[in-house]
Backbone bond lengths (Angstrom), bond angles and torsions (degrees), N, CA, C in turn:
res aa  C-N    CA-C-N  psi(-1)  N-CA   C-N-CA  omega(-1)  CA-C   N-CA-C  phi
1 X - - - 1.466 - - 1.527 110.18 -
2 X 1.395 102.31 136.31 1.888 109.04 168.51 1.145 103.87 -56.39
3 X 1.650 132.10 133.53 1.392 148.03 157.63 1.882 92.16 -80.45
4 X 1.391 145.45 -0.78 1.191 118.33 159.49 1.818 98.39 127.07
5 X 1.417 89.45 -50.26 1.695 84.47 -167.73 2.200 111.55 -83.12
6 X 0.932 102.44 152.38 1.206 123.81 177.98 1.696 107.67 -42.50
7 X 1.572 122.51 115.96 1.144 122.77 177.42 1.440 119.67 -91.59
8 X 0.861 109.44 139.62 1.969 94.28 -173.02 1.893 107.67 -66.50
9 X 1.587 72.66 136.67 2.011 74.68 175.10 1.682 96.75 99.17
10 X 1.397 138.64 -26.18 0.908 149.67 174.50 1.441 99.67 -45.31
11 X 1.581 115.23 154.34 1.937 112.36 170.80 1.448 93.30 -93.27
12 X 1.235 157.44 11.72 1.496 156.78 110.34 1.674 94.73 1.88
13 X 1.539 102.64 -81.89 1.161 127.41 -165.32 1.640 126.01 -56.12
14 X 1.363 113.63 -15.92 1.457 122.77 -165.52 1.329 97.68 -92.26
15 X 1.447 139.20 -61.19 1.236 116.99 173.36 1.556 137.28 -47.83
16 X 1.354 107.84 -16.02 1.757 102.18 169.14 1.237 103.67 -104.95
17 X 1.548 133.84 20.71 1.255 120.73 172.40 2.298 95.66 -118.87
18 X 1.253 82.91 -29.94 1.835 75.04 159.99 1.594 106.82 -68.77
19 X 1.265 121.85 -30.79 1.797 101.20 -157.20 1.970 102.95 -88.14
20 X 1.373 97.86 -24.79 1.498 104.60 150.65 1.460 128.60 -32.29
21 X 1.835 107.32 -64.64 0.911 104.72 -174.96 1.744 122.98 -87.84
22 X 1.415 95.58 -13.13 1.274 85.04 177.46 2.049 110.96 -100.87
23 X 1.336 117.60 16.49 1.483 110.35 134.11 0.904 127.33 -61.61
24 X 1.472 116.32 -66.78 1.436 131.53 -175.26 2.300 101.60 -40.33
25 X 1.286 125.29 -52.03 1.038 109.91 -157.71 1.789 105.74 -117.68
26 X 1.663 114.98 28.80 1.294 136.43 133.32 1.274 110.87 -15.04
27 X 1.460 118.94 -109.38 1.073 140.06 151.96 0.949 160.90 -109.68
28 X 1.836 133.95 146.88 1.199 145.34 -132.20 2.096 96.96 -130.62
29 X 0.948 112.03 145.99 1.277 129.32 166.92 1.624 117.25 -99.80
30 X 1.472 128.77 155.07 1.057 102.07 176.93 1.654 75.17 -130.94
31 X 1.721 97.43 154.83 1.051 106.21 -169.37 1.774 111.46 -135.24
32 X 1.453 121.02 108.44 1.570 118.66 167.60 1.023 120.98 -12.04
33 X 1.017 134.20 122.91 2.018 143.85 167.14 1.765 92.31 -108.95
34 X 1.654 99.43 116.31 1.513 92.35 148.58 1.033 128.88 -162.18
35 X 1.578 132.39 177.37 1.568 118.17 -169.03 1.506 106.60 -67.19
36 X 1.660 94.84 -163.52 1.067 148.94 -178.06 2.153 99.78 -56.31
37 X 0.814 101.22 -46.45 1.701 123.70 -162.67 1.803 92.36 -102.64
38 X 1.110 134.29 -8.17 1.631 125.88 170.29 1.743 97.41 89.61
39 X 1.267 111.12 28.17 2.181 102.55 -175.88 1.384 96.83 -112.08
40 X 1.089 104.72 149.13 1.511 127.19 -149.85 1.872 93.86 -80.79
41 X 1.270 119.54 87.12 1.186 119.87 167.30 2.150 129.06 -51.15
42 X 1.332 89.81 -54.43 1.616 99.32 -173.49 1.394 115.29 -174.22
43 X 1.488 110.33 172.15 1.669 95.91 169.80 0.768 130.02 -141.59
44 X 1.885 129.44 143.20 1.249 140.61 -134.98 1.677 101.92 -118.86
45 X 1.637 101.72 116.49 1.619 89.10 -174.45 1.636 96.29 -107.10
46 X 1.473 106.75 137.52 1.630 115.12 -172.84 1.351 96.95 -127.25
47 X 1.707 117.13 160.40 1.658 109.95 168.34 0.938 130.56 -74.38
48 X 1.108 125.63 154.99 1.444 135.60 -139.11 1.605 91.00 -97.90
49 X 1.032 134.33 -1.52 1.798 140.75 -164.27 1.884 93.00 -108.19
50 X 1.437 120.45 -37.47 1.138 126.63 172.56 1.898 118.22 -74.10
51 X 1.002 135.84 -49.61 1.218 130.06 172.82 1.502 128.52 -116.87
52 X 1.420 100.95 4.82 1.593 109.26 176.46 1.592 119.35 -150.07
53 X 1.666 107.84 29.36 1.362 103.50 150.05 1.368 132.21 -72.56
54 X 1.510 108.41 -138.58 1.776 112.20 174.67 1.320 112.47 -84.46
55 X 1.362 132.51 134.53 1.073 118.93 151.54 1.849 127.70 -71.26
56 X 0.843 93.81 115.88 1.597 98.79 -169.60 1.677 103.06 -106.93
57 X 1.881 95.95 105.72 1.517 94.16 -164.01 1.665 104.47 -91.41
58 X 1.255 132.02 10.02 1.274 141.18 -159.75 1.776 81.35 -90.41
59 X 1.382 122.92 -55.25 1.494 131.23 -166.31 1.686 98.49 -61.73
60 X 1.430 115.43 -39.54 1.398 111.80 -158.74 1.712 108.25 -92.32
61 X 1.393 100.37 -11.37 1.637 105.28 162.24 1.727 109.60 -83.03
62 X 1.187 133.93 -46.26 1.571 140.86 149.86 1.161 111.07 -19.02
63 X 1.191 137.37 -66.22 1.181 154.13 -165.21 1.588 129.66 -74.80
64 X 1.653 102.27 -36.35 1.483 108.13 175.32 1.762 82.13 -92.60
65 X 0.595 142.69 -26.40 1.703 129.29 -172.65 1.627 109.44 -81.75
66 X 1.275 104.65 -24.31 1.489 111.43 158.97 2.111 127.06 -65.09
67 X 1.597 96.65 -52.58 1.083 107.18 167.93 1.316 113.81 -62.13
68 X 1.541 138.56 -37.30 1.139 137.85 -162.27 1.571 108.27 -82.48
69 X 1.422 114.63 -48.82 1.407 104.01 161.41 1.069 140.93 -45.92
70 X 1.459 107.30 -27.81 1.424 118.67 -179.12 1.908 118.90 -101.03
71 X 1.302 100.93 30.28 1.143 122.82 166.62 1.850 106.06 -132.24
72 X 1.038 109.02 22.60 1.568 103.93 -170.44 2.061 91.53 -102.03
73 X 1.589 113.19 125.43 1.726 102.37 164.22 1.460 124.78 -46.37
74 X 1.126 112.83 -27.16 1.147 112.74 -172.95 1.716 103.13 57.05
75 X 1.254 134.06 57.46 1.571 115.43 173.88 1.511 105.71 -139.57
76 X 1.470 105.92 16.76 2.001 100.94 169.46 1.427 100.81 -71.40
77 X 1.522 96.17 145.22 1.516 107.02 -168.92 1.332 97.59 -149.41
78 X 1.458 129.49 153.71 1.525 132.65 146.33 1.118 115.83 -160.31
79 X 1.233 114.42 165.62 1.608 121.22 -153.55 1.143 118.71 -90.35
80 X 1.645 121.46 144.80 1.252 134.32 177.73 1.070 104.16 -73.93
81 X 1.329 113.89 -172.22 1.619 123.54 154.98 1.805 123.71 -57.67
82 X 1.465 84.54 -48.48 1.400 103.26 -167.13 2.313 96.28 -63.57
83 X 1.356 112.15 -8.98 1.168 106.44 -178.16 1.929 120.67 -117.16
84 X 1.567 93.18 -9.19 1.531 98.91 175.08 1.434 100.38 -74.79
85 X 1.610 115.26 172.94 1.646 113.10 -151.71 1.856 78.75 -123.40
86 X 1.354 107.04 136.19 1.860 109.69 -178.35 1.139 106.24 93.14
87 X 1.544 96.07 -161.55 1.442 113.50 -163.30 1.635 119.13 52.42
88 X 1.443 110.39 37.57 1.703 103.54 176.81 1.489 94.89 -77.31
89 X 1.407 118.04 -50.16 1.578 110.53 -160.99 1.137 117.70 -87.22
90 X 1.349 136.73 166.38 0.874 149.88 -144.27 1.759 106.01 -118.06
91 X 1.790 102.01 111.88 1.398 84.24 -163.39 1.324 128.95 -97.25
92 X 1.537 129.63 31.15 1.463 137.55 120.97 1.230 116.69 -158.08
93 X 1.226 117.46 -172.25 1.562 120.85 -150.01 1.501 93.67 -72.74
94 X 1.445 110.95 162.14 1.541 106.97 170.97 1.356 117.99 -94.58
95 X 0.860 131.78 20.50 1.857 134.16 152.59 1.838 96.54 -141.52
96 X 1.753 82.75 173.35 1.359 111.57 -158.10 1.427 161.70 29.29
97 X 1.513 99.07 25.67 1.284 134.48 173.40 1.774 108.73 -59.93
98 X 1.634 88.92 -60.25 1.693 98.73 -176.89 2.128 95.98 117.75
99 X 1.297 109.38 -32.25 0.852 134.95 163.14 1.810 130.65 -47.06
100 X 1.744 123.88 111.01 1.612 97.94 165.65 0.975 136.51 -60.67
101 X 1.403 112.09 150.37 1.899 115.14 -172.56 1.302 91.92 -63.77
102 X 1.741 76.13 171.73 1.637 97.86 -158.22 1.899 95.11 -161.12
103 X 0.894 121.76 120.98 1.344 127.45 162.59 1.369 132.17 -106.63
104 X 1.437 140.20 -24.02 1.412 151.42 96.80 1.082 125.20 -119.77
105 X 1.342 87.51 179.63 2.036 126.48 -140.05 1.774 86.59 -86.45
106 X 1.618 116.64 -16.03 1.486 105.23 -171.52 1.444 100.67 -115.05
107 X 1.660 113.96 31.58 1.791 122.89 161.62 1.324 105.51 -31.69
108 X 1.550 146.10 118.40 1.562 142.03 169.38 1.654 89.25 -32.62
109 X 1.381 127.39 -58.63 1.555 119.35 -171.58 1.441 116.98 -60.90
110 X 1.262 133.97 11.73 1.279 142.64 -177.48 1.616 118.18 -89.04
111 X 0.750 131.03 114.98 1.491 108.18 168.20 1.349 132.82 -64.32
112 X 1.612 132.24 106.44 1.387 145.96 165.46 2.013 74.59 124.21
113 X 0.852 122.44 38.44 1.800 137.04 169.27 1.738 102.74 -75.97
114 X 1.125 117.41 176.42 1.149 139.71 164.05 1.706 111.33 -57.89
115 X 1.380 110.76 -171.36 1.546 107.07 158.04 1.985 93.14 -135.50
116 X 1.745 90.90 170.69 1.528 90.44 175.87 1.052 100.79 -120.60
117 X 1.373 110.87 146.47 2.060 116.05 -162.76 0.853 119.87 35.45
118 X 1.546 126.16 59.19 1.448 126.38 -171.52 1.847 96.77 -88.64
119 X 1.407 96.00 166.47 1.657 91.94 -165.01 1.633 108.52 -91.01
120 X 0.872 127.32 142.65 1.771 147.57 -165.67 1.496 104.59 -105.42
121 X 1.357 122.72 144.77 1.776 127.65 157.76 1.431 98.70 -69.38
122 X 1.598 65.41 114.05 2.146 100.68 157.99 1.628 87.44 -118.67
123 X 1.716 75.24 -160.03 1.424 119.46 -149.16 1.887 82.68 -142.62
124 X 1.562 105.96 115.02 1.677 110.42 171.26 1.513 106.13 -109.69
125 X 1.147 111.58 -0.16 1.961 106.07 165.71 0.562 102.63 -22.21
126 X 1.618 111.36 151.08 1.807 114.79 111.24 1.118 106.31 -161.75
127 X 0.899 119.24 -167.90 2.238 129.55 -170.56 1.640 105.16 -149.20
128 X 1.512 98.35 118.36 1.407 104.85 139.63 1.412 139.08 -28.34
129 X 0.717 120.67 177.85 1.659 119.56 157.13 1.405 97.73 -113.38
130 X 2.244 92.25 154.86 1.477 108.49 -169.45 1.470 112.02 -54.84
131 X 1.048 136.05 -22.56 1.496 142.56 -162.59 1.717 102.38 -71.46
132 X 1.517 95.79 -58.63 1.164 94.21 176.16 1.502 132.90 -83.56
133 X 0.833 106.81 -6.38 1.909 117.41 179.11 1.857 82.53 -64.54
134 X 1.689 99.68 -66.01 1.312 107.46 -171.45 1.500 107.41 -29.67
135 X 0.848 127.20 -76.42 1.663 138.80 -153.29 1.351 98.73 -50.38
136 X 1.471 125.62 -61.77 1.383 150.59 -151.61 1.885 86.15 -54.78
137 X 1.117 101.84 -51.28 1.487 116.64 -174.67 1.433 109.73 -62.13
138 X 1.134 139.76 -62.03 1.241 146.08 141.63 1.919 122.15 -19.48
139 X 1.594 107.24 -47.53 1.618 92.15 171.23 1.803 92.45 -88.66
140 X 1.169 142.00 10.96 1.382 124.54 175.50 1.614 100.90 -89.51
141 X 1.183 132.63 -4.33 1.196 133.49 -178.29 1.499 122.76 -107.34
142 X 1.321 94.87 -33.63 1.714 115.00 159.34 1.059 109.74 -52.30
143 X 1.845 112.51 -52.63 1.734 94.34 -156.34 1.665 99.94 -74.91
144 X 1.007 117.39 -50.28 1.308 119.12 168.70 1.695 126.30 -21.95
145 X 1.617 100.13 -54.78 1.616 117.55 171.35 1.438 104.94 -43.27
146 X 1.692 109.20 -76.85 1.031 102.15 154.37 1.474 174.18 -94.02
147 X 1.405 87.40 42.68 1.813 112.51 161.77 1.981 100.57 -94.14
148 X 1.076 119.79 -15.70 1.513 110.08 -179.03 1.520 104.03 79.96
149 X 1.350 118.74 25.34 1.489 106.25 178.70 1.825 98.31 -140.55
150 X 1.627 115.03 52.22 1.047 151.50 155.98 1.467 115.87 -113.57
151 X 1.627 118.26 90.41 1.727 155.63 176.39 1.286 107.63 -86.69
152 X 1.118 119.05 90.21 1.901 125.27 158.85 1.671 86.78 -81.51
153 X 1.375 109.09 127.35 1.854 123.74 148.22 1.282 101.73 -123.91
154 X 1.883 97.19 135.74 1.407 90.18 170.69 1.356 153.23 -64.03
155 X 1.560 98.65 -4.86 1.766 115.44 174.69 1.526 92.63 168.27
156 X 1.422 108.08 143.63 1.203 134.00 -145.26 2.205 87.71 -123.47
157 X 1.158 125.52 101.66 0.944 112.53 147.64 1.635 132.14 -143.23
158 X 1.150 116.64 161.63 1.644 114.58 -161.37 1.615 105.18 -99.05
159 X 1.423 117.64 155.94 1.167 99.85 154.00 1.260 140.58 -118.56
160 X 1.587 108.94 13.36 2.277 126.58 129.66 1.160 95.48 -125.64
161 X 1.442 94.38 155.65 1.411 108.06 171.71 1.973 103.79 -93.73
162 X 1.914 96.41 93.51 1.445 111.94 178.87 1.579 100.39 -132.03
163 X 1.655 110.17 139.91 1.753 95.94 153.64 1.241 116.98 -44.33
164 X 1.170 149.66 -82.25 1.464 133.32 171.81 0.616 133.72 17.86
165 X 1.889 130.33 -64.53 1.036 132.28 -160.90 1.384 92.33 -98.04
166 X 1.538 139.29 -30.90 1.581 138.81 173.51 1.521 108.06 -59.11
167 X 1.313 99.59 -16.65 2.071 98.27 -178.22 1.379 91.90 -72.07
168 X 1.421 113.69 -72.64 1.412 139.61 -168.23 1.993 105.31 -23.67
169 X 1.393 97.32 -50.16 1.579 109.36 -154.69 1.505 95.26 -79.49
170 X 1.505 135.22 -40.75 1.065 139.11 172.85 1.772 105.89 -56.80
171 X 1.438 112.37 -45.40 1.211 97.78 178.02 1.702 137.39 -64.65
172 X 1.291 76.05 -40.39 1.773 94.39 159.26 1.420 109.86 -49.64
173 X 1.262 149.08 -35.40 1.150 161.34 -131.72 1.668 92.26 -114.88
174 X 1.204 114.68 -47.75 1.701 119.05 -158.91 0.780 117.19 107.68
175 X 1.118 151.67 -12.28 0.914 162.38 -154.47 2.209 113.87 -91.69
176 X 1.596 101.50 124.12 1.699 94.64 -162.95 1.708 87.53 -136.32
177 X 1.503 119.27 -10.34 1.289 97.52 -179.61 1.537 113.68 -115.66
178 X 1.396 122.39 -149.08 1.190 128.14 154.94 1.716 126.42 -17.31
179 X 1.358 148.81 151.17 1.435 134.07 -177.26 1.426 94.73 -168.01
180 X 1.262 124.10 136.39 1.165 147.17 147.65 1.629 116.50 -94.43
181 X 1.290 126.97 120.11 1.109 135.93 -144.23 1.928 88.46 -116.91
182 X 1.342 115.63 131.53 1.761 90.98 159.04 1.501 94.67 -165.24
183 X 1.382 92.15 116.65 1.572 128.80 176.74 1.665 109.60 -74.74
184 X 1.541 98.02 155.84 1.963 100.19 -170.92 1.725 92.50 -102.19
185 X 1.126 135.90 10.80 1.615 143.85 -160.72 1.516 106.57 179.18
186 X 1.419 99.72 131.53 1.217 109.48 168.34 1.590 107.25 -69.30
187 X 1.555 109.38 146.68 1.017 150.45 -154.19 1.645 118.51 -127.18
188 X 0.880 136.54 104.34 2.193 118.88 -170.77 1.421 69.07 -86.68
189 X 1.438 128.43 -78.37 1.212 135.77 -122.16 1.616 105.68 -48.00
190 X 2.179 115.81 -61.80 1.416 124.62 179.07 1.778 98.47 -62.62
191 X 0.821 121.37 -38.64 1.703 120.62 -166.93 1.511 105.77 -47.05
192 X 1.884 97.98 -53.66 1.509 105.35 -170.01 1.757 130.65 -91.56
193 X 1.184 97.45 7.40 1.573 139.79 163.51 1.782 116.32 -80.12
194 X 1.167 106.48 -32.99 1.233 111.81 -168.33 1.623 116.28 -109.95
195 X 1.323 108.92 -24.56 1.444 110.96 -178.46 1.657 119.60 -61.54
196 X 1.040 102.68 -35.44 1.255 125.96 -179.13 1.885 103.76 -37.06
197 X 1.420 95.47 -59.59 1.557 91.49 -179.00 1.362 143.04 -98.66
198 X 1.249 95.99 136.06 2.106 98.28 -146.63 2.065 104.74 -69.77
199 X 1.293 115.63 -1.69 1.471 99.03 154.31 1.825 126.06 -115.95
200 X 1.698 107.82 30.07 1.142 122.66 -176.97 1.723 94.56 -112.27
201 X 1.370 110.79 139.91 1.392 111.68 146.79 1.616 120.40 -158.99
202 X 1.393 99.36 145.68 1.668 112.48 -150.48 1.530 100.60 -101.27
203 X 1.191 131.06 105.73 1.870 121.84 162.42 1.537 107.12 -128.15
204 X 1.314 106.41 159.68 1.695 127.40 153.55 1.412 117.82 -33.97
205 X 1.226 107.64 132.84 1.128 119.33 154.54 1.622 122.45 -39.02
206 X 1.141 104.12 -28.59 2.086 114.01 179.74 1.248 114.79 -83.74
207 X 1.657 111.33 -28.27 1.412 105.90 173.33 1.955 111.46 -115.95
208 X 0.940 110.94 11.77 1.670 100.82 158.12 1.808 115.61 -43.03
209 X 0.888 117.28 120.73 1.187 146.48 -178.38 1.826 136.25 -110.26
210 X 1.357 140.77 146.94 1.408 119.19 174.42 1.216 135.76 -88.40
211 X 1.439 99.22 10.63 1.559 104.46 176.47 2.000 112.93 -94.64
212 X 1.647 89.26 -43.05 1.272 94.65 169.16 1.862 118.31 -60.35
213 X 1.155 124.97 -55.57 1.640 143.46 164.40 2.091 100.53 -36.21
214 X 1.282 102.43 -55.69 1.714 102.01 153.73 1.245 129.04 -20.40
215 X 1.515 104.39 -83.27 1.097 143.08 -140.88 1.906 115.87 -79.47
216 X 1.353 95.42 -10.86 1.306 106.62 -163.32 1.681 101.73 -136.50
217 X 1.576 106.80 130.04 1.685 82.32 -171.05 1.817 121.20 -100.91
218 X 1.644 107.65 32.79 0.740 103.00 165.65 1.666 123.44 -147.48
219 X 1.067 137.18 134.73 1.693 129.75 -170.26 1.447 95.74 -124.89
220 X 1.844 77.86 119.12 1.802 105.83 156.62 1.570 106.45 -99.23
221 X 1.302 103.63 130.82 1.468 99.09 -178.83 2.206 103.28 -117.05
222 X 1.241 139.77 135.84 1.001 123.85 162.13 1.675 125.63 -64.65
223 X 1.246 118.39 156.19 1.419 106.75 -172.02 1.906 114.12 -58.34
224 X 1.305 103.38 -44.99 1.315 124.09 -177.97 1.999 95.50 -56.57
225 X 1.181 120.39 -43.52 1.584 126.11 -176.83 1.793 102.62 -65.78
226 X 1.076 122.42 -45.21 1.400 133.90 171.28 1.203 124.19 -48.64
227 X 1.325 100.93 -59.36 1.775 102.29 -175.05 1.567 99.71 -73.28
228 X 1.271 118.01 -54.19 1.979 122.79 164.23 1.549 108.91 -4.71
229 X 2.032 100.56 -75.55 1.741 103.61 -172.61 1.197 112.60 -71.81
230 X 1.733 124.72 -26.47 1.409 120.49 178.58 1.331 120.38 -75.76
231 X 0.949 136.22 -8.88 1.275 153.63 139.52 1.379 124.98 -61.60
232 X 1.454 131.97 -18.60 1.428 131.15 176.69 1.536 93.51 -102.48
233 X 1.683 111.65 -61.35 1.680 100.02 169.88 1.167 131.52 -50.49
234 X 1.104 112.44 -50.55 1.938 110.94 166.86 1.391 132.86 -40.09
235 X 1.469 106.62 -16.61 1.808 121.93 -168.36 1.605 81.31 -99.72
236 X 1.139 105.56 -40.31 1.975 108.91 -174.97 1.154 112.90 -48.64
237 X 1.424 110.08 -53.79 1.490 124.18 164.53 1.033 140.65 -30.79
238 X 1.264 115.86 -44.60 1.419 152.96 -141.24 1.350 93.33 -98.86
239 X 1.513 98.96 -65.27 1.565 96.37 -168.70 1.471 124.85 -73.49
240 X 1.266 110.27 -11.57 1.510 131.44 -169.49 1.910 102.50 -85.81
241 X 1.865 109.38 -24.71 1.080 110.67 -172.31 1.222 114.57 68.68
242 X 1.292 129.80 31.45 1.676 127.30 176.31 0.996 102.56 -102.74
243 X 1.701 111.62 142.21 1.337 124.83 155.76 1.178 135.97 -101.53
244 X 1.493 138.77 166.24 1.546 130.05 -171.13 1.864 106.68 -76.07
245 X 1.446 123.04 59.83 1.514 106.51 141.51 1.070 115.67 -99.78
């Protein structure tokens, strides 16, 4: 006998797993592919839930405050009582001095004293949940989408691996400010071309992130890097059941 709730595989179950899928494959964006030189190679249609939903900046403040904590050492420390060295004795009698008592020399009110609630190694992690990392990631691509400084090229290659030639290729591109670079394969050659310059930075497709996508005001993405995240966000999508309003 049914206890009531929905069994998987059940026809219960098929209508919220059709309306799933047919958010998810609603709508499609089409997106410019182009070289090296800015010429209109081909075109890349991605979901429309991945680079042209809402930007939802409440998620993308969550998120860099997430990442940022979790880059914090966490190792300021200072000493209690129980860790300053002395002060066992007592440095004079407690009457008739004329003097306030005093029981040690390492009183927090003392000078070369203890501290009170002084701060200890932690741990300032923490994590979102996948849903939302997801999303956050999704309006970091939007806003970008729509700022127009979202670059699909179809493949990015040098011919040494020199800043020089990484200036050159960005320029070709249009590119005059800030750039977040993110390749579908590691690369020595663009990687080691690019480090060099302190408003360029080059990562994987696996670790694109929203602080970095932030941080930089412009994203080149390779075609092979594109279909990669639109394909991990799009399943995000999917499962979350969101659509592009």
């Amino acid at each position: 006998m049914s206890d009531g709730r929905d069994e998987p595989g059940t026809p219960e179950q098929a209508p919220r797993r059709e309306r799933r899928a047919r958010g998810a494959a609603e709508g499609t964006v089409t997106v410019s592919v182009v070289s090296q030189s800015r010429d209109h190679v081909a075109d890349l249609q991605v979901p429309a839930a991945v680079i042209a939903g809402p930007v939802r900046e409440h998620l993308l403040h969550e998120m860099v405050k997430s990442q940022l904590a979790s880059r914090r050492a966490g190792t300021a420390a200072a000493k209690t009582r129980h860790f300053v060295r002395g002060g066992g004795a007592k440095p004079w009698k407690q009457k008739g001095t004329g003097r306030a008592r005093a029981g040690s020399s390492r009183s927090p009110i003392w000078r070369g004293g203890a501290v009170i609630f002084p701060p200890q190694p932690r741990d300032y992690s923490y994590r979102l949940p996948r849903s939302a990392r997801l999303a956050a990631l999704r309006s970091a691509l939007a806003a970008r989408h729509g700022e127009g400084k979202l670059i699909v090229v179809d493949r990015l290659a040098l011919a040494e691996p020199k800043t020089k030639r990484m200036v050159e290729c960005l320029a070709g591109l249009g590119i005059e400010d800030s750039a977040l670079v993110v390749l579908g394969a590691r690369d020595d050659g663009v990687q080691r071309a690019g480090r060099n310059l302190p408003r360029v930075k080059i990562i994987l497709a696996a670790g694109l992130n929203v602080y970095d996508v932030l941080g930089h005001a412009s994203l080149v993405m390779t075609r092979d890097a594109m279909e990669q995240v639109a394909g991990r966000l799009g399943r995000g999508a999917a499962e979350q059941g969101e659509g592009t309003a």
